[in-house]
VOTI-487930 format. One record per residue (C-alpha): residue number from 1; y, z, x. Coordinates in steps of 0.02 Angstrom, whole numbers, plus 50000, padded with zeros to 5 digits. Layout:
BEGIN
  resi      y      z      x
   NUM      Y      Z      X
...
# end
This chain:
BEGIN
  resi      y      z      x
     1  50552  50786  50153
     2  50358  50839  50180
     3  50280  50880  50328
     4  50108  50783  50354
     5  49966  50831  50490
     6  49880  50675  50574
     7  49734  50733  50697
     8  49653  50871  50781
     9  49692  50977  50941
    10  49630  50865  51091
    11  49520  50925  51213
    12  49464  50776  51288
    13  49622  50681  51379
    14  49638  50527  51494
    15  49690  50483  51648
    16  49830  50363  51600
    17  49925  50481  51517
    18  49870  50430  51325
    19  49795  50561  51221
    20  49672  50476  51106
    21  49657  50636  50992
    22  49847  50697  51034
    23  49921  50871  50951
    24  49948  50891  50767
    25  50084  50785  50752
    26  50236  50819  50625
    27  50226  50662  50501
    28  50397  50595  50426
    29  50401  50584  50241
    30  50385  50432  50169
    31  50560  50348  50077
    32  50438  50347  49933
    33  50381  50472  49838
    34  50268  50565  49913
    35  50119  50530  49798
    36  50099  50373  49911
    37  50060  50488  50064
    38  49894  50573  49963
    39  49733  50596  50054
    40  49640  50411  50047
    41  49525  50476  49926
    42  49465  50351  49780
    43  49566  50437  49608
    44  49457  50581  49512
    45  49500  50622  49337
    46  49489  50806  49381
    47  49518  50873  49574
    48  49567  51041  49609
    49  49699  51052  49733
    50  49799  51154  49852
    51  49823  51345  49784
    52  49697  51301  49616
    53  49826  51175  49541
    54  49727  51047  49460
    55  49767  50869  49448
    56  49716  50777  49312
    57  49736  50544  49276
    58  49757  50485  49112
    59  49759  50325  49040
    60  49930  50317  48935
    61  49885  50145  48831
    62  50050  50177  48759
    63  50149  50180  48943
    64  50198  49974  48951
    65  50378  50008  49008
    66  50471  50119  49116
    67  50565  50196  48975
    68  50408  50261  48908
    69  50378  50330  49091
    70  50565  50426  49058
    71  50518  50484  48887
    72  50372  50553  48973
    73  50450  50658  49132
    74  50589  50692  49002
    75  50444  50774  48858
    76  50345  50877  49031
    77  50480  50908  49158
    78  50541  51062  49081
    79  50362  51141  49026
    80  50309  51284  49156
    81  50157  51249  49266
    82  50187  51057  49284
    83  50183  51040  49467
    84  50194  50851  49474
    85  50195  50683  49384
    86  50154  50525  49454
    87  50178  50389  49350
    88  50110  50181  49390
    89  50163  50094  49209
    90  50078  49936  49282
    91  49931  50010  49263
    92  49963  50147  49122
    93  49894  50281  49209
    94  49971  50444  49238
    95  49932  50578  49376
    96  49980  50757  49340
    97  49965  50903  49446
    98  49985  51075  49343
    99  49907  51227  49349
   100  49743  51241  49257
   101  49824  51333  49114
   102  49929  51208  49084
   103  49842  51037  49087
   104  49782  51042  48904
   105  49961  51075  48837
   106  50034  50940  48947
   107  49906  50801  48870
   108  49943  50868  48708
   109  50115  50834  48747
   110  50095  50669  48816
   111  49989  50632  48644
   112  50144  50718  48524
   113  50251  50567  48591
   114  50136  50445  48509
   115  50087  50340  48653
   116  49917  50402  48693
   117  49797  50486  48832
   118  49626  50492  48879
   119  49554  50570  49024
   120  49503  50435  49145
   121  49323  50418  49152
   122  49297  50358  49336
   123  49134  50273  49325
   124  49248  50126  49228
   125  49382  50048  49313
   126  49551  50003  49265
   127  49574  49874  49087
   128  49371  49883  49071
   129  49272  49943  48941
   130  49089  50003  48925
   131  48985  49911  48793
   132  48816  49870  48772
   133  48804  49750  48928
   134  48905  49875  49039
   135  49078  49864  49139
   136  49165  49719  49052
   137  49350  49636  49044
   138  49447  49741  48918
   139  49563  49586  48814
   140  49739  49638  48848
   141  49805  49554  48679
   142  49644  49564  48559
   143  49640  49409  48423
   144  49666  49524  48273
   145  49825  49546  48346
   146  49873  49370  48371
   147  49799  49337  48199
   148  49921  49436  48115
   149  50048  49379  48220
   150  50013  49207  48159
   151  50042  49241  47979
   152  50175  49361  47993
   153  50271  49207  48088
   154  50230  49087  47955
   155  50290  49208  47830
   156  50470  49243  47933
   157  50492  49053  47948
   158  50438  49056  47755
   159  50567  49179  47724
   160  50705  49091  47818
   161  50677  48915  47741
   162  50677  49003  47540
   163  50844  49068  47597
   164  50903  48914  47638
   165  50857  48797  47489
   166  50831  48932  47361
   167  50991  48999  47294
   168  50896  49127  47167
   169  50757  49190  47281
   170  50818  49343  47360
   171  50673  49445  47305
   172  50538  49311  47357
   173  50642  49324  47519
   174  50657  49501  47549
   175  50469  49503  47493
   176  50415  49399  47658
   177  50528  49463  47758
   178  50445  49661  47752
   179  50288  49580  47760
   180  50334  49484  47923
   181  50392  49629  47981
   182  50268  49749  47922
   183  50128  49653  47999
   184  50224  49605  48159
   185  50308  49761  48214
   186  50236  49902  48133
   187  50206  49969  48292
   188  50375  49908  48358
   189  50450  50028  48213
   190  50317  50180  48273
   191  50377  50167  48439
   192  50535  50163  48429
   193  50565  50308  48286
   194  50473  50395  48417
   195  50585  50345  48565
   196  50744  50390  48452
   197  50647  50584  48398
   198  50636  50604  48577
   199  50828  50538  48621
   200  50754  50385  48737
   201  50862  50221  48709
   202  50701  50080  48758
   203  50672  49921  48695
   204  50591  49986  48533
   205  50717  50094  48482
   206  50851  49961  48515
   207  50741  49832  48399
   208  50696  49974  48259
   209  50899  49993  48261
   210  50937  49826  48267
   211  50811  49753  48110
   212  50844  49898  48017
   213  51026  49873  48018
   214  51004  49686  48016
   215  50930  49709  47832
   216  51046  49842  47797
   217  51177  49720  47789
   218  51075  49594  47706
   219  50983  49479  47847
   220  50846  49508  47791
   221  50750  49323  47865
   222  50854  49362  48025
   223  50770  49523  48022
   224  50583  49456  48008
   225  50616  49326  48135
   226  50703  49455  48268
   227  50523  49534  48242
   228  50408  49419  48263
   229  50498  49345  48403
   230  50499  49503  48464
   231  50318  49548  48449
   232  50275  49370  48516
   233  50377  49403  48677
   234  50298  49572  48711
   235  50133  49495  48697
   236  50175  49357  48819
   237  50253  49484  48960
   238  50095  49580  48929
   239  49984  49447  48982
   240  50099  49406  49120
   241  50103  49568  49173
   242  49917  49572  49168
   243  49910  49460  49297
   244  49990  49619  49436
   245  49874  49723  49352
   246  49717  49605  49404
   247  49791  49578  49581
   248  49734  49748  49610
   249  49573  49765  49497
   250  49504  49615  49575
   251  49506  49704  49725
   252  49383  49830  49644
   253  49254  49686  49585
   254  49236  49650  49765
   255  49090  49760  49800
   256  48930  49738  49701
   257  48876  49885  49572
   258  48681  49891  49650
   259  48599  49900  49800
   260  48445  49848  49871
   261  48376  49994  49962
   262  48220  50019  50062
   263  48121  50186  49994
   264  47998  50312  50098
   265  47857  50196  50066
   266  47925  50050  50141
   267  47955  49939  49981
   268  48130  49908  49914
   269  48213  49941  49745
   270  48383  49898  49671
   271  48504  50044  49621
   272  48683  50068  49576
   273  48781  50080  49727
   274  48869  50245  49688
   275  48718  50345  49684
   276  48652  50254  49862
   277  48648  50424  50001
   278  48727  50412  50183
   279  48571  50367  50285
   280  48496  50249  50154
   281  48448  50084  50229
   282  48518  49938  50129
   283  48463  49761  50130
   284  48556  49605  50093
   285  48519  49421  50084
   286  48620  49267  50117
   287  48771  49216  49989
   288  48765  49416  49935
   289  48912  49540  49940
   290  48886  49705  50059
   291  48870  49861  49940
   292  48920  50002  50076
   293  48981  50032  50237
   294  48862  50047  50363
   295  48788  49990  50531
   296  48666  49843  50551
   297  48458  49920  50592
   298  48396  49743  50580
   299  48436  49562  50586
   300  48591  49457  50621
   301  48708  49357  50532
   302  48900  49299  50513
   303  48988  49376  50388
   304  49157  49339  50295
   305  49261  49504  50302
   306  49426  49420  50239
   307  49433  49540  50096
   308  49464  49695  50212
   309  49522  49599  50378
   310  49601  49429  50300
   311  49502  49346  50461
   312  49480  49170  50398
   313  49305  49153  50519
   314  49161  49236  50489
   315  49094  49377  50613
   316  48962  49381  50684
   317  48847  49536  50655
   318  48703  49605  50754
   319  48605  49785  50761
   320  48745  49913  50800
   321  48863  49803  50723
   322  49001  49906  50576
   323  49000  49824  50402
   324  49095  49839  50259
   325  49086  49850  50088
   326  49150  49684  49983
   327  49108  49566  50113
   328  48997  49447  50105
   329  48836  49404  50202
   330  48870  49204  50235
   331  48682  49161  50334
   332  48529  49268  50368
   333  48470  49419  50283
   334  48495  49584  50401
   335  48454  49783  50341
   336  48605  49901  50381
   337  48597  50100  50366
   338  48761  50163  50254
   339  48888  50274  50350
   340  48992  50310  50194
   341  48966  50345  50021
   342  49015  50225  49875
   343  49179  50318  49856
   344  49218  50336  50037
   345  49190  50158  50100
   346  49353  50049  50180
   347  49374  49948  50035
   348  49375  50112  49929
   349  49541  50177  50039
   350  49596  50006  50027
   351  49609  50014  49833
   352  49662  50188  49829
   353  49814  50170  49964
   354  49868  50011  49861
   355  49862  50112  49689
   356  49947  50274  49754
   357  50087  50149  49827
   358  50126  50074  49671
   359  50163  50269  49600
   360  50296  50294  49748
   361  50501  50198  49692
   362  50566  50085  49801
   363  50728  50076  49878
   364  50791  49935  49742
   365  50687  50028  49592
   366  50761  50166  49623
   367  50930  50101  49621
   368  50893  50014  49465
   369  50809  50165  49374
   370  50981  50250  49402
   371  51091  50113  49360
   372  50968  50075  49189
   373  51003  50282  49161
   374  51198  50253  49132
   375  51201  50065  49073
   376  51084  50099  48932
   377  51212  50256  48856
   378  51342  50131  48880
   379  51282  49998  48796
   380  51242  50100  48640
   381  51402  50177  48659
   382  51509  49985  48651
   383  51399  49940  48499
   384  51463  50065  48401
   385  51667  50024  48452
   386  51614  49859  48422
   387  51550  49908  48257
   388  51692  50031  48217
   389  51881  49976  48306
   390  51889  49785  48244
   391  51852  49839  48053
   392  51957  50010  48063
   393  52112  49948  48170
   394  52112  49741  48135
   395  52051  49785  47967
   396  51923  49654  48001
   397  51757  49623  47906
   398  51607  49743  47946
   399  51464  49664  47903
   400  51534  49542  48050
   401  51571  49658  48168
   402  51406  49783  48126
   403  51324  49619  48152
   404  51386  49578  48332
   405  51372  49764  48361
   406  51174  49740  48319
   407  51185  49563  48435
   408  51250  49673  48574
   409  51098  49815  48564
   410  50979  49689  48580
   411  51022  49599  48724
   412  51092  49740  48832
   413  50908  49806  48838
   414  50871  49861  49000
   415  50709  49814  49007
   416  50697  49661  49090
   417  50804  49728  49227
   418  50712  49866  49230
   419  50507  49815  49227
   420  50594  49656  49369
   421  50581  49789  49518
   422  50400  49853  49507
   423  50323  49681  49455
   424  50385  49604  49617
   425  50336  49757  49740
   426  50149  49780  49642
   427  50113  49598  49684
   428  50197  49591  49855
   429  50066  49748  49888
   430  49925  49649  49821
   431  49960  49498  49922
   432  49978  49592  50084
   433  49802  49678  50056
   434  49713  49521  50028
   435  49781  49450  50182
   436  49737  49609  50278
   437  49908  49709  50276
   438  49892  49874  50194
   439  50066  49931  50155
   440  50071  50127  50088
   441  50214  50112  49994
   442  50345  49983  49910
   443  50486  50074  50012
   444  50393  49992  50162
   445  50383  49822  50109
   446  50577  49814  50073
   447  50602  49924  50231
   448  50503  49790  50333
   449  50630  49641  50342
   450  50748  49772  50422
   451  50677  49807  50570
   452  50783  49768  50732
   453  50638  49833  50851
   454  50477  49817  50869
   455  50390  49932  50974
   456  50200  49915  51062
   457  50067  50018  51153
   458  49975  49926  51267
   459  49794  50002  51257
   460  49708  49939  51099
   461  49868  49848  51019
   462  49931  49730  51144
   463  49767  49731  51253
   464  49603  49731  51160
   465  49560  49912  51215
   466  49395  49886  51292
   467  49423  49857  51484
   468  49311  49834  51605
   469  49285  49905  51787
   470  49350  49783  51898
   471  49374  49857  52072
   472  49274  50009  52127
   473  49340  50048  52305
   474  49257  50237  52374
   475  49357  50306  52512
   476  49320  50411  52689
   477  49167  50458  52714
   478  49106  50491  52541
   479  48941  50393  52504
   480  48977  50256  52364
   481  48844  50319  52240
   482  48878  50497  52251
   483  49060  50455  52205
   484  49037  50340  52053
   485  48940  50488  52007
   486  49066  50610  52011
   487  49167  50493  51931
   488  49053  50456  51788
   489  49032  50651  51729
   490  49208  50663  51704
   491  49224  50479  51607
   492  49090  50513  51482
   493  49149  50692  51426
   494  49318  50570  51379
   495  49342  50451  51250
   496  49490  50341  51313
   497  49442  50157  51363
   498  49488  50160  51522
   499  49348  50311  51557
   500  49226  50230  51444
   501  49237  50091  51567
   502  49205  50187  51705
   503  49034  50285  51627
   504  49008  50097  51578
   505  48995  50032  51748
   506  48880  50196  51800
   507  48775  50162  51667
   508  48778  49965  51730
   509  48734  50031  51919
   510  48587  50141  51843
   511  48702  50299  51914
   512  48673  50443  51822
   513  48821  50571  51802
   514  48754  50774  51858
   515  48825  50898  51717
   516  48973  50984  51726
   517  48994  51169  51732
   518  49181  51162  51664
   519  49289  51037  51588
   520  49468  51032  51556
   521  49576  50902  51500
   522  49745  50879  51582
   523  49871  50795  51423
   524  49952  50654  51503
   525  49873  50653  51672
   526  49674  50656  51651
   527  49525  50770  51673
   528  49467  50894  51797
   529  49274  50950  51796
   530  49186  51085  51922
   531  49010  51036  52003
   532  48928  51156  52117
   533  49075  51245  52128
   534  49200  51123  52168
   535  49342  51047  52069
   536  49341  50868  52035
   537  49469  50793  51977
   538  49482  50617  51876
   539  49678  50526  51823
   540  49829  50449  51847
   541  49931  50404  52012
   542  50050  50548  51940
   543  49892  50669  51923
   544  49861  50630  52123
   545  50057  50671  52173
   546  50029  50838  52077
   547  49881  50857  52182
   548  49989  50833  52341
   549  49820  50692  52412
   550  49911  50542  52404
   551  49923  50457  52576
   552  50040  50287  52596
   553  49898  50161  52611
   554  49840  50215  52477
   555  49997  50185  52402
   556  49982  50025  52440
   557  49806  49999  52357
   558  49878  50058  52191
   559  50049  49940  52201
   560  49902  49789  52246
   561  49802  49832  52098
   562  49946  49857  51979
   563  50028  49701  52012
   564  49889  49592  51953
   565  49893  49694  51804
   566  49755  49828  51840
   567  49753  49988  51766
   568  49717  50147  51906
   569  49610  50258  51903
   570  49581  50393  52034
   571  49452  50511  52081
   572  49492  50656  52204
   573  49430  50816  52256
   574  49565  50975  52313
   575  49566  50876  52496
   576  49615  50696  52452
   577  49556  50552  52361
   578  49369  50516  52338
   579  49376  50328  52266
   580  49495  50214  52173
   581  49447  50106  52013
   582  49528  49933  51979
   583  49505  49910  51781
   584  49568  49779  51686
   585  49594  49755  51474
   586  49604  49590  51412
   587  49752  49543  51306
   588  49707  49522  51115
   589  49689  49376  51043
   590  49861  49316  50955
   591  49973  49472  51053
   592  50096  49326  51146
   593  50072  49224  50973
   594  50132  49393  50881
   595  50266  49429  51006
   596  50361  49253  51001
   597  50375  49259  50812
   598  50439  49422  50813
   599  50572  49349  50936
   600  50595  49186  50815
   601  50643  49316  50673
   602  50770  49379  50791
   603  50682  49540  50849
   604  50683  49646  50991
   605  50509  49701  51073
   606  50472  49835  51204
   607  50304  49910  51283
   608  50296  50085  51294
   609  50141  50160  51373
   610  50037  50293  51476
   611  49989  50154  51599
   612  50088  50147  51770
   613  50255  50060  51771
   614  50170  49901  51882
   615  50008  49864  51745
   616  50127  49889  51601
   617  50251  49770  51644
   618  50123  49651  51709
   619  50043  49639  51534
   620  50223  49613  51449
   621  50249  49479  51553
   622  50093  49405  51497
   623  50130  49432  51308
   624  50325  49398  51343
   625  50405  49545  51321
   626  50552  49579  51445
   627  50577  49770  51416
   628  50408  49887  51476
   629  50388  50054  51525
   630  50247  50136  51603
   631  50183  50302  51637
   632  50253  50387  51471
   633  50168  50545  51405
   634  50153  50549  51226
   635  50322  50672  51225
   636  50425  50542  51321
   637  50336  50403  51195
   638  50421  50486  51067
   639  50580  50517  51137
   640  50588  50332  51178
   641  50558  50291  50984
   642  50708  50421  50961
   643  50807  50338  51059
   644  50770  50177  51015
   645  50813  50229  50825
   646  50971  50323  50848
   647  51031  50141  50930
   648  50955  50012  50822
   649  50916  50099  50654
   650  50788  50029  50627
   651  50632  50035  50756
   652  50440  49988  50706
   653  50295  50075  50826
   654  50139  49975  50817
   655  49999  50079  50918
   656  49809  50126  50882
   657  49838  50247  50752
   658  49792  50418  50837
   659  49846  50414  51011
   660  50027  50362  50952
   661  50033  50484  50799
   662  50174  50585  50879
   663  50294  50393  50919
   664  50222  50309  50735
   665  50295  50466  50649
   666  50455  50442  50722
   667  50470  50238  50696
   668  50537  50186  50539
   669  50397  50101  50500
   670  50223  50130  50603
   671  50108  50011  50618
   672  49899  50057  50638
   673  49768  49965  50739
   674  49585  49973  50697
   675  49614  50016  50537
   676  49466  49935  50469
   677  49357  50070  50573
   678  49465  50213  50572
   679  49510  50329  50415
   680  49638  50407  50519
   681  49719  50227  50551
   682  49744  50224  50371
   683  49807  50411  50330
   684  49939  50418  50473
   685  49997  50218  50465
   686  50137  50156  50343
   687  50080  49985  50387
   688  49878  49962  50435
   689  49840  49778  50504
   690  49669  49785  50441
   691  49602  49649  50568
   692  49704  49720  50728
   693  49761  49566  50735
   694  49971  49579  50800
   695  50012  49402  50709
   696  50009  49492  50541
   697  50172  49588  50594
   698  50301  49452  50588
   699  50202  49402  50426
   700  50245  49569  50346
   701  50411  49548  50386
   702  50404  49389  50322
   703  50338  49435  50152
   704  50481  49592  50158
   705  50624  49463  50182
   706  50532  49344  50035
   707  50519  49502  49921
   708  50677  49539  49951
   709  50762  49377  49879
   710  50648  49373  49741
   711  50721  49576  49687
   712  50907  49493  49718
   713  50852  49359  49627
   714  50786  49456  49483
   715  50932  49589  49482
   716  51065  49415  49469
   717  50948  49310  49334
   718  50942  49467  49211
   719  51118  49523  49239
   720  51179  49348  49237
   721  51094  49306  49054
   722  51162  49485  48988
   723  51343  49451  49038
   724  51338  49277  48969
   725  51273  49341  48809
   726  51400  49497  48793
   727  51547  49347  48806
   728  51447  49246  48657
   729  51414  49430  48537
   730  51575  49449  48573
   731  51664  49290  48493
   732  51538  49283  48383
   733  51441  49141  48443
   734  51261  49241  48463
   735  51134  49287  48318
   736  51016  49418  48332
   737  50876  49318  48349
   738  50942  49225  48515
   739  50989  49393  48573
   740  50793  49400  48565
   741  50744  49266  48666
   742  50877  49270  48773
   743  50824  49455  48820
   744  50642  49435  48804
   745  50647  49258  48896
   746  50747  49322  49037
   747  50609  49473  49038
   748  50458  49349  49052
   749  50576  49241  49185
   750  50603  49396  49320
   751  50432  49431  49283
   752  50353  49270  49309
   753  50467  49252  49467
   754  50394  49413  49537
   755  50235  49344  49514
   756  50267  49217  49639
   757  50237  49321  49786
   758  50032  49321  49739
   759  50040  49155  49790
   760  50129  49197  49936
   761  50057  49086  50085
   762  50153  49180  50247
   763  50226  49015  50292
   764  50320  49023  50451
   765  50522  49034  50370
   766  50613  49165  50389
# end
């Protein structure tokens, strides 16, 4: 397990107990690797790291299945100074951390096993190439390749039909048949005398044994059509796996490559986007994608930010208003100033979180990694008895037997099993992000449809965060003004809502707040400030009983206000209480929507919160949750979440991302708010809903429950084929070249199925 820091030390509290910048918080490590858990920072080719270690991406054209990935940690894991690997087959790239001694002879390495690697060059994205018209779609299967795979088919079938009618052609026969197989699996042959140098058992070393001892014993049309068949299979899953691939790459054509920026003089000129500074003002016209993240200097308009929110409505946008990069600009023209640079921008950590996740094993990967690691020897192992007892003890033919024996290699191939897992958790991850659920990690997504509990902070996840002063009451003889005030230089030197509402409403009254000569935060309780040599002092009810001022009316006030769902908000001197404020925070949008689906799926919910007991369970009530609890500090937050997980397993914490660090660190799975604003949001969540929006919950567990049959699914379908195909090799009744498509077609099938989930609509079915 890893340790992982989320925020700073606060020194700016509130006064209902909820730290918005709490204590460094101990992170839990992720079930997944912990390459999913990286800093949100789009991939470099080179980036020095912690203690001068150096981490280096290749692209590994040669790294199409995870066997190749094995043959790889097999070739590096012993050679000193390799400090990690990180491997994502889906998208052949490889991620090495080493010392800087040591990254040249790890490439080399990588290049000795034949399957290529270049340096990524990150001004071109993944499966592009730069020609003379720029970035453009790299062809996953050129048509020299299918060209030759043309006529080395038509020579196989040639092959196979001289065999049949020709009873003196062997050498026209065994003539077509090396040519079919010379021009269809040359590289077939490469790869797998490479796999067998470097004692991997893959798919290519299984085929190179199987043809080869397929015209050893004279099949020599068999042979050629195992091949081509072969070859013709690969280049079908390749395309179909393509199709994962682009899920994510089509993120990254989301955000245009220039920008129209306005220059010193006042006229405007169109640049790449990358090279546009923070501070730049940007201009965009209707129908036109938005380059950068920024805020809006000039103009309104509604734009469509369902590729980072998944909000189905456009939004409307004004001066002061955040956009984002890859969404587009629906009406009017408007100018916005960037915030963040090309590489820094939402959609940026959006693509990155979603690549480093696929790096990280899932649960059911990793189980089938290990079981593919003892099935494969095995498998090898019964070919050869196979081969060897039946001749040697029955005295039985062995061409037959060496022939079943060759039957059996091919179709206990691991592969399909294998390359099922990743397929279905890549495009899961895709379809999540497009609907505005970024899940760090494919251990998550499984994780998700296990989740008992569901737990909530009320501030910003239930509520919308942004309340409003709704009572202002001063009390004895203090003049009105004098105490909003008071009140007011404490609530702007805070950041929490409910004190942004209060220098709100003093900025509303045209009150300005006098400046403090000290300020200290109180964790859990609220703020305390001195003016002209007196203490103020600006909380909770609890921060008034520690202050010994409380008097029973006013006991009464607060238990009036609370029960209509108020949030308190005292301000008192070292003698008693100077004025009480009534504020109120809407609920979100969708929170009692969220809640009863979450109850539909059979889930439990609970509140747990800073606010006092009375507001807290008011809200739930609204939203319809039976169990609340107020007045937590972030340390009893936490403990609750313990508790909660040591009696139902497993507990999700859905909170704002910062605040909650300490209780999301603890759930099984946390879930961030605000993400789409909020880089923290995205380094501390597991599960960011990117348009705060609560209904998106029950939808991941949705899509966790529908991944989840589809991996069962898989695992049966290419287990199922494999065992019915062992019985037929066994009595004889399979030839090598069904062995082919039975393997290869069951590959394409578990494929295909785990494709399924990109057209995943979140329908309401548990």
């Amino acid at each position: 397990m890893t340790d992982k820091t989320h925020g700073a030390k606060c020194t700016e509290t509130v006064c209902s107990g909820v730290c918005r910048e709490w204590p460094v918080a101990e992170r839990k490590a992720a079930p997944a690797e912990s390459a999913a858990r990286e800093s949100v920072h789009g991939p470099v080719a080179h980036e020095t790291t912690r203690e001068g270690s150096v981490r280096t991406v290749l692209d590994v054209p040669g790294m199409d299945c995870p066997t190749e990935e094995a043959m790889i940690r097999n070739r590096l894991s012993g050679m000193p100074g390799i400090e990690a690997i990180d491997c994502n087959f889906l998208e052949r790239r490889l991620t090495l951390t080493t010392l800087p001694d040591a990254t040249a002879e790890a490439v080399g390495a990588i290049e000795a096993l034949g399957l290529g690697a270049t340096v990524r060059d990150d001004s071109v994205a993944p499966g592009q190439t730069v020609g003379r018209e720029g970035v453009t779609p790299a062809p996953v299967v050129s048509r020299r390749v299918w060209v030759l795979l043309a006529v080395a088919a038509v020579a196989a079938f040639s092959a196979e039909a001289l065999h049949l009618v020709l009873a003196d052609g062997f050498w026209l026969v065994v003539g077509l048949s090396l040519f079919a197989v010379a021009l269809g699996g040359l590289e077939t042959y490469w790869k797998g005398l490479l796999a067998l140098k470097n004692r991997t058992l893959n798919i290519n070393a299984l085929m190179t044994i199987a043809v080869t001892g397929a015209m050893a014993i004279g099949e020599w049309p068999e042979a050629a059509m195992v091949m081509v068949l072969f070859a013709l299979a690969e280049h079908i899953e390749e395309l179909s796996l393509d199709r994962a691939r682009h899920a994510i790459r089509s993120l990254l054509a989301m955000t245009p490559e220039t920008a129209t920026v306005r220059r010193e003089d006042g006229t405007w000129i169109d640049i790449e986007a990358k090279k546009v500074a923070v501070g730049v003002v940007v201009r965009v016209r209707p129908g036109e994608r938005i380059p950068l993240d920024g805020e809006v200097v000039e103009g309104f308009s509604a734009v469509n930010q369902a590729p980072i929110t998944g909000e189905s409505m456009p939004v409307e946008k004004g001066p002061g208003a955040q956009v984002f990069a890859g969404t587009i600009n629906t009406t009017g023209s408007f100018q916005f100033r960037v915030t963040k640079a090309a590489g820094d921008t939402t959609l940026a950590h959006i693509i990155h979180a979603v690549e480093e996740a696929q790096t990280g094993r899932a649960p059911t990967q990793r189980f089938v990694d290990r079981f593919a690691g003892v099935y494969t020897p095995l498998i090898l192992s019964l070919a050869i008895l196979v081969a060897l007892i039946p001749p040697l003890v029955l005295g039985q033919s062995f061409l037959t037997w060496i022939y079943r024996a060759l039957v059996l290699l091919v179709i206990g191939c691991p592969c399909a099993l294998v390359i099922s897992t990743p397929v279905t958790v890549v495009s899961g991850l895709a379809t999540a992000a497009r609907r505005g659920i970024l899940i760090k990690g494919g251990a998550y997504l499984e994780q998700g449809r296990k989740l008992k509990v569901v737990a909530f902070d009320k501030t910003g996840t239930i509520t919308e965060g942004e309340p409003s002063v709704t009572d202002f009451l001063p009390q004895g003889d203090e003049e009105a003004r004098r105490s909003l005030s008071c009140a007011a230089a404490l609530a702007v030197r805070s950041d929490h809502p409910l004190s942004q509402a209060i220098a709100a409403y003093a900025r509303e009254a045209a009150v300005s707040p006098p400046e403090l000569s000290e300020f200290v935060a109180l964790p859990g309780r609220g703020t305390k400030g001195r003016l002209s040599d007196e203490w103020l002092y600006l909380g909770s009810h609890r921060l008034i009983d520690d202050l010994n001022v409380c008097r029973p009316e006013l006991e009464e006030l607060f238990t009036a206000l609370e029960s209509q769902g108020k949030s308190v908000v005292i301000l008192a001197d070292g003698q008693g209480v100077l004025a009480v404020f009534g504020v109120a925070d809407a609920v979100r949008v969708g929170s009692r929507e969220a809640v009863a689906d979450l109850h539909s799926l059979g889930l439990r919910t609970v509140v747990l919160s800073g606010d006092n007991q009375q507001t807290v369970a008011a809200i739930a009530e609204q939203v319809g949750i039976e169990d609340a609890r107020g007045g937590l500090l972030p340390e009893e937050k936490l403990a609750a979440i313990t508790d909660l997980v040591s009696t139902h397993d497993q507990v999700g914490m859905a909170g704002d991302g910062i605040n909650d660090a300490p209780a999301l660190a603890a759930a099984s799975i946390g879930f961030a708010m605000g993400a789409a604003g909020s880089d923290t949001a995205l380094e501390v969540a597991d599960v960011a809903l990117m348009d705060d929006d609560l209904r998106r919950l029950p939808s991941f567990i949705r899509l966790s429950r529908r991944t989840a049959v589809i991996l069962a699914e898989n695992i049966g379908l290419a287990l199922g084929v494999k065992a019915v195909f062992f019985g037929l090799a066994f009595v004889g009744e399979a030839t090598l070249w069904m062995a082919v498509v039975a393997d290869m077609g069951v590959g394409l099938l578990v494929v295909f199925n785990g494709l399924r989930l990109l057209r995943w609509g979140g329908r309401r079915t548990a």
